[in-house]
N, C-alpha and C positions, 0 to 999 in steps of 0.2 A: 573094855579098855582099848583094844585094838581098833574098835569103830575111830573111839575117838581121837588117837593118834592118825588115821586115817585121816577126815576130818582137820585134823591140825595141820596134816602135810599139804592136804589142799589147798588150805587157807595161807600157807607159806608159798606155795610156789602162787596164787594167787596174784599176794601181798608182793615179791619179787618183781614178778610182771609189770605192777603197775606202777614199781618204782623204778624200774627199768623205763616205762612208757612218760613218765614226768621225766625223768631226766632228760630223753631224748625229747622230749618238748622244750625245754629250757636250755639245750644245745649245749646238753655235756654240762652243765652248770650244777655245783653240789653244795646244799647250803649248810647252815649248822644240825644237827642234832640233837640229843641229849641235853645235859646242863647247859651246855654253851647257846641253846634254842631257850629252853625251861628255867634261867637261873633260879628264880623262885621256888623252883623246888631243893635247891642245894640244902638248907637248911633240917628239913625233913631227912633228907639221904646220908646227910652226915650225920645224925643222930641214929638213925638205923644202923648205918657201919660201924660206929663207935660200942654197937650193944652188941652187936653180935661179934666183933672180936673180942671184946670183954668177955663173953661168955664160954666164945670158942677156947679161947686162952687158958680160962679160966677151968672149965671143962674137961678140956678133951685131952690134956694130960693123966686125968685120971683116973681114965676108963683103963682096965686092964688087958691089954692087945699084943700081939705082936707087930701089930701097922707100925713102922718104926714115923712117921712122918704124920702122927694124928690130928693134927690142928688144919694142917692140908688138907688131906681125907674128910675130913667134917667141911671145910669151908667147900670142897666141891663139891659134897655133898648134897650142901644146904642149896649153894644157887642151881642146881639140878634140881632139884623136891622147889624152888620159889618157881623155876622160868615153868615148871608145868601146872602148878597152883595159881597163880597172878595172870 
């Protein structure tokens, strides 16, 4: 597991680098990202948000905790456990 975090920090300072190295090619110029690059993927991404607040919601009240803020705790969770699976 450690390799592969390893491994991963590589491939981020990498990735940084060479969008550090395109910008400074495009002189400073920063374009769109995410949705606003992708909008076709909105449709998919809002369905995914919609299930998993429904579930969180749904859920994480009823686990029995002293976490007083559980629907929180679960939602950063979750996108901790998606950004090192995806």
């Amino acid at each position: 597991m450690d390799e592969l975090k390893k491994r991963g920090n590589a491939i981020a300072r990498r990735a940084q680098y060479h969008v550090a190295k395109h910008k400074e090619a495009l002189g400073g110029e920063v374009y769109d990202t995410g949705l606003k690059r992708y909008p076709e993927f909105k449709p998919l991404v809002d369905k995914v948000v919609v299930a998993a607040i429904r579930m969180i919601n749904a859920e994480a009240g009823k686990i029995n905790s002293k976490m007083p803020y559980k629907a929180q705790f679960t939602l950063e969770e979750v996108i901790r456990e998606l950004q090192e699976r995806v």
